[in-house]
N, C-alpha and C positions, 0 to 999 in steps of 0.2 A: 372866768370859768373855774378858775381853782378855786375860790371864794364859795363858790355856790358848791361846787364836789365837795369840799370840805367838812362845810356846814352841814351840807346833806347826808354824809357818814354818820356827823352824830346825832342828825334827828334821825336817821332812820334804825342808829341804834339805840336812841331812848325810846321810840313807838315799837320795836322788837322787845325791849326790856321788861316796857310796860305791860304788853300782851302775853311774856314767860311770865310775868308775875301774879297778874290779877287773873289771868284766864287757867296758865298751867300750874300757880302755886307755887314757883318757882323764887322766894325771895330773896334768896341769894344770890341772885344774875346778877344785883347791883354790886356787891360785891367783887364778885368776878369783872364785870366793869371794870372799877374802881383799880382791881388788881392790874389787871392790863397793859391801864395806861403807864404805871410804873416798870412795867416789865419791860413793855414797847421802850420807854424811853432809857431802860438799860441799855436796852437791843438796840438802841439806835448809836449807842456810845462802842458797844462793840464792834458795830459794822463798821464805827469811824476808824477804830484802831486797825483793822486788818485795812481798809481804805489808805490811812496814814501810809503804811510799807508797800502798799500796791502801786498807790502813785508815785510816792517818790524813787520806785525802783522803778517802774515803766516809763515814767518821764522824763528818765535822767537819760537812758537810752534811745526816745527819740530826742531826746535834744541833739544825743549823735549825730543819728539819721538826718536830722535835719540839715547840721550844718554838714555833715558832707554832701548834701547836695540828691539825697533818696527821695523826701520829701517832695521835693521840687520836680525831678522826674518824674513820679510817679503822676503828679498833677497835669504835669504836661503832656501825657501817653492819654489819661482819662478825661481830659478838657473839652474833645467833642461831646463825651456823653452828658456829663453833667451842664454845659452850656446850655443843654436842653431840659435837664430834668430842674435842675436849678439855676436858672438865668440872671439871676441877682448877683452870681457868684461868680467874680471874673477868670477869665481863663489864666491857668496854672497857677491858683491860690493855692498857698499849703493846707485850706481847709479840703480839698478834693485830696490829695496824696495821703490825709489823717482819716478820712471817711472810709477810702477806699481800704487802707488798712483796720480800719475795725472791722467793715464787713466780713475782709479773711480769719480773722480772728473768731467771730461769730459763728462762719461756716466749719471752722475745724473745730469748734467747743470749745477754745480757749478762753476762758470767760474771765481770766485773770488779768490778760490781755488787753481784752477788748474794752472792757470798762476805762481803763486810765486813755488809750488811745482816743476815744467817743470823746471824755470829755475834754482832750485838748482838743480834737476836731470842734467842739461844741465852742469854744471859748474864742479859737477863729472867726465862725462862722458869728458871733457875735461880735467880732469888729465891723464887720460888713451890715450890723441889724442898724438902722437909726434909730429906736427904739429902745431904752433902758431895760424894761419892765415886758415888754410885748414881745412873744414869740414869732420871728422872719419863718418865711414859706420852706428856707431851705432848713430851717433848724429843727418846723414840724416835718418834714418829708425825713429826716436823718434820725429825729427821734421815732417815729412811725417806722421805721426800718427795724430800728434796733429794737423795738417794743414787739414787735411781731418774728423777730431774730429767727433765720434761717440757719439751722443748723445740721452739721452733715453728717455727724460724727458723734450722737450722743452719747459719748463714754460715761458718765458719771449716773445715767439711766441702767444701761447695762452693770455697771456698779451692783446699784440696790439689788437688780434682780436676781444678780450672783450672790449677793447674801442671804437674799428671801429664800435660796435652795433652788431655782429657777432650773428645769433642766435643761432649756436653751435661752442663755442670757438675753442675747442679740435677736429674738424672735420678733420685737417690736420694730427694729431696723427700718424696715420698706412702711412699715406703717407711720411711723414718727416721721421719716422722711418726707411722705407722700402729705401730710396734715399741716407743716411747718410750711412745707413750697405754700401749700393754698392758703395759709395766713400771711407769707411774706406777699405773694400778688394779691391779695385783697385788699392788705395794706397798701400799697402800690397805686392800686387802681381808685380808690377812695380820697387818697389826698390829690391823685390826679384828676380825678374830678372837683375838688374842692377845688384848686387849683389850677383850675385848664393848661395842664400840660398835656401835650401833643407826645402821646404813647405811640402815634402811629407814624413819628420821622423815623427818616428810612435809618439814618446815624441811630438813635433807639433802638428800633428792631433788630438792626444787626447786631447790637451789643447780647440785648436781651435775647435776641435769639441763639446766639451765640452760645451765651451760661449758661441757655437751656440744654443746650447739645450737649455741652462740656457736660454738665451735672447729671443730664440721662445716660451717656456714657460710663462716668462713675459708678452709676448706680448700678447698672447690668454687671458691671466690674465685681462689684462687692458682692451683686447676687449668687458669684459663680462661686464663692469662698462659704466654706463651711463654718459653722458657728464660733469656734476655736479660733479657726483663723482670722474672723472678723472681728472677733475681740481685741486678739493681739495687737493685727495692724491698726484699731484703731487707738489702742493706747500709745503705740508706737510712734506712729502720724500724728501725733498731738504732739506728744512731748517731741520728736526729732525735731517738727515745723518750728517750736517754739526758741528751740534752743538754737535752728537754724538764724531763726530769723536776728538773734541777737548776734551772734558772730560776723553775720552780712551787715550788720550795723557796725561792729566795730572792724572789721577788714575796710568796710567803707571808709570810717574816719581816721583808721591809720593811714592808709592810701592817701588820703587827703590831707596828710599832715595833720587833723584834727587833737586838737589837746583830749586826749581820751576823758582822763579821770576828771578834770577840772570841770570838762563840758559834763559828766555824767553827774555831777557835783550839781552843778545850773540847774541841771532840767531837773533834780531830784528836789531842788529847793521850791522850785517853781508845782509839785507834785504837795509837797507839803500845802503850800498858799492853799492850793484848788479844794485839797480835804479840809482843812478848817473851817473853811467856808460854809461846808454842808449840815453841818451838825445841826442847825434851826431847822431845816425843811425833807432832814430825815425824820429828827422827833415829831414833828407836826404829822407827818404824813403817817409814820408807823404805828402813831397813837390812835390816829383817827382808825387806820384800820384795825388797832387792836382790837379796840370797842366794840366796833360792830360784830367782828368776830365772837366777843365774849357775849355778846347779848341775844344773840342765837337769831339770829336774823336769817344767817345762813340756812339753818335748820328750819327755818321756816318757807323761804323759798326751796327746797326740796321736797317739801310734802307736798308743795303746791304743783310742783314740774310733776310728781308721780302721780296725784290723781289727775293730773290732764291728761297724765299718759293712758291712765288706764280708761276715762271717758273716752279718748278716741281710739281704743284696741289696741294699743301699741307695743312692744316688748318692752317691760319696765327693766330686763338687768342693766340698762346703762345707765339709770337714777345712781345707785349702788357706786359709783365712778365719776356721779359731778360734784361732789366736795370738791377735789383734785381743779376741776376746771373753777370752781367760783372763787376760791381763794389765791387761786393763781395768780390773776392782776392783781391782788391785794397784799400778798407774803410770798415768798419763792420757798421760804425755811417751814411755812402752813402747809402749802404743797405739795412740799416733797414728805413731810408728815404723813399727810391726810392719803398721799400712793400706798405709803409705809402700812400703813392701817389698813388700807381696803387690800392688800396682798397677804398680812396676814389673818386679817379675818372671814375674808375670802377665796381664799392660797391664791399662790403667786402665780399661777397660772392658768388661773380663771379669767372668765369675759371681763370683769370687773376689773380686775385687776390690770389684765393689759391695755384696757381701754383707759386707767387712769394714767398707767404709764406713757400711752402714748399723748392723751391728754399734757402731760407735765413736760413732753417734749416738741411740742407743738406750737407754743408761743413761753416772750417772758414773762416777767414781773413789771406791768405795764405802770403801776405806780411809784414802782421803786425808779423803774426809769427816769419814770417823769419827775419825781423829787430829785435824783440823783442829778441830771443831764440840765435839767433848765435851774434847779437850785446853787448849780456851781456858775453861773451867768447873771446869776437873778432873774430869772421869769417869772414875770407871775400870773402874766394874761395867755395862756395857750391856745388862746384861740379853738382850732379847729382839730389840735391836737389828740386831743382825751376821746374824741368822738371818733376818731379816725382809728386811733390804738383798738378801741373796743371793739369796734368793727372785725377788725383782724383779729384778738381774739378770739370774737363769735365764729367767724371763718375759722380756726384752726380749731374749734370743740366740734362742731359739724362735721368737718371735714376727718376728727380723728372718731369719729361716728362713725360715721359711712365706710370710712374704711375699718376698721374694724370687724364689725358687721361683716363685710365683703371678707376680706381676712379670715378672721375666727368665728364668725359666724354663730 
């Protein structure tokens, strides 16, 4: 599957290059091409350096966690649920207590976090594959999760829009909320049908139902708080959780007599290994999407979604706002650009604009994922993977449509 995605970025960015140039006159898309792939493959060098201090500082901390014994609880609390969602994965594997912690990660927007945690969970969950090269059921369901990333909290959205002048930051809040849940369960539902898991044991439901409650409570929660205050707590709640969570790692391993620094030492070496590893299948993967970006490929599927819109009557201002959504799976750093731009050249609090914004928080970077999470394993067959990710993306550009709409109207 990666083979053919691959190859198919750069044929369909030489067939996009070809029609900028002989049709629009454009003969310098090759060059911009050309530029790209260099740039992509800087950018893949600097991802690795902040990557290098991410893991080997995250890692070195769960190595704590681990051996006092967090890990392993955590597995053992969550072992009914996952025996069902991922049955290949025996009960109270450290790979369920590392999952489970990136999810929390993910929901509170600690993205600093969650990454090194995902891919030790991923490198577990890869003892368990018999498979060198081939992505296991549990490892496409966990990247499918994270590819479609539920998030609760997105601070660093409300960011931008307090810079763009926004006069209520957090206005996008219930909207990005309400788009991201619908791309995490479509993600959900998609690999459970690929996968015929049984969504409807009753152990399941009570979990999932459960999160559901928790999370709509939150949400009413947050509703009652006025813009100000939403921001605050959520800058607060990120960074207190974060810093929580490292102290309860080390109160852990003092408790437990754990060698603090030496263990924090281990797991920080074992963080270095995981980053080096990646540097071949970030380059490949960033360069293919440079390309196509540069050859304006993109820019041609948007003329094409706007006259379909307007063939079938439809309100074109959300065209104006899927930049944001198409480059999303492809670049998270294109993205959050492409929000940047349609806020102010359409002010920050315009359809446009909020729609891109809620767009940008509505799913990840579904390729970065997938080079990042199965490149640190070796995958290279993902099967049912990429199809499943995209799904869930579509779900959360829909979904941050509709609501929208419904919204701001």
């Amino acid at each position: 599957m990666l083979n053919r995605l691959w190859f198919g970025f750069f044929l369909a960015a030489a067939m996009a290059g070809l029609a900028s140039w002989l049709v629009g006159g454009h003969a310098d898309v090759w060059a911009a091409m050309v530029e790209s792939l260099f740039q992509m493959a800087k950018l893949s060098v600097q991802v690795m350096v902040l990557l290098f201090g991410t893991l080997a500082l995250w890692l070195g901390f769960l190595k704590i966690a681990e051996r006092a014994g967090l890990v392993d609880a955590l597995a053992r609390w969550l072992g009914p649920l996952f025996r069902r969602l991922m049955p290949e994965v025996p009960a109270g594997h450290p790979a369920v207590g590392l999952i489970c912690l990136n999810f929390a990660a993910n929901v509170l927007g600690l993205d600093n976090a969650a990454t090194p945690i995902g891919l030790r969970a991923m490198r577990e969950l890869q003892t368990l594959n018999p498979s060198n090269d081939t992505a296991s059921n549990a490892q496409i369901l966990f990247l499918v999760m994270n590819a479609s990333s539920l998030t609760l909290l997105p601070v660093t959205i409300f960011v931008y829009r307090m810079q763009q002048g926004a006069h209520d930051p957090t206005l996008v809040f219930l909207p990005i909320l309400l788009a991201t849940s619908a791309s995490s369960l479509v993600g959900l539902l998609s690999v459970s049908v690929m996968q015929r898991i049984r969504l409807w044991d009753p152990v399941v439901l009570a979990w999932l139902g459960g999160g559901a409650l928790l999370l709509g409570g939150f949400m009413a929660l947050l509703a009652t708080l006025s813009a100000t205050a939403l921001a605050s707590l959520s800058s607060l709640l990120g960074n207190l959780t974060l810093f929580a969570i490292i102290m309860a790692f080390l109160i852990a391993g003092a408790w437990r007599k754990v060698p603090l620094y030496e263990t924090f030492i281990e797991g920080a070496k074992d963080g270095f290994d995981v980053a080096k590893s990646l540097l071949p299948y970030l380059v490949a993967m960033l360069c293919a999407v440079g390309v196509l970006r540069a050859s304006g490929a993109l820019d041609f599927a948007l003329d094409g979604i706007r006259w379909l819109a307007h063939a079938a009557h439809l309100d074109t201002r959300f065209v104006d706002a899927l930049p944001t959504a198409l480059v999303k799976p492809l670049s998270g750093s294109a993205a959050r650009a492409m929000m940047i731009e349609t806020m102010q050249h359409s002010g920050v609090d315009s359809f446009p604009a909020l729609l891109a914004a809620t767009m940008q928080g509505s799913t990840e970077t579904t390729f970065y994922v997938l080079a990042v999470y199965f490149g640190a394993v070796g995958i290279q067959r993902a099967r049912h993977a990429v199809g499943c990710a995209l799904i869930a993306d579509l779900a959360g550009v829909l979904a941050s449509i509709g609501v929208c709409y419904w919204f701001f109207g």
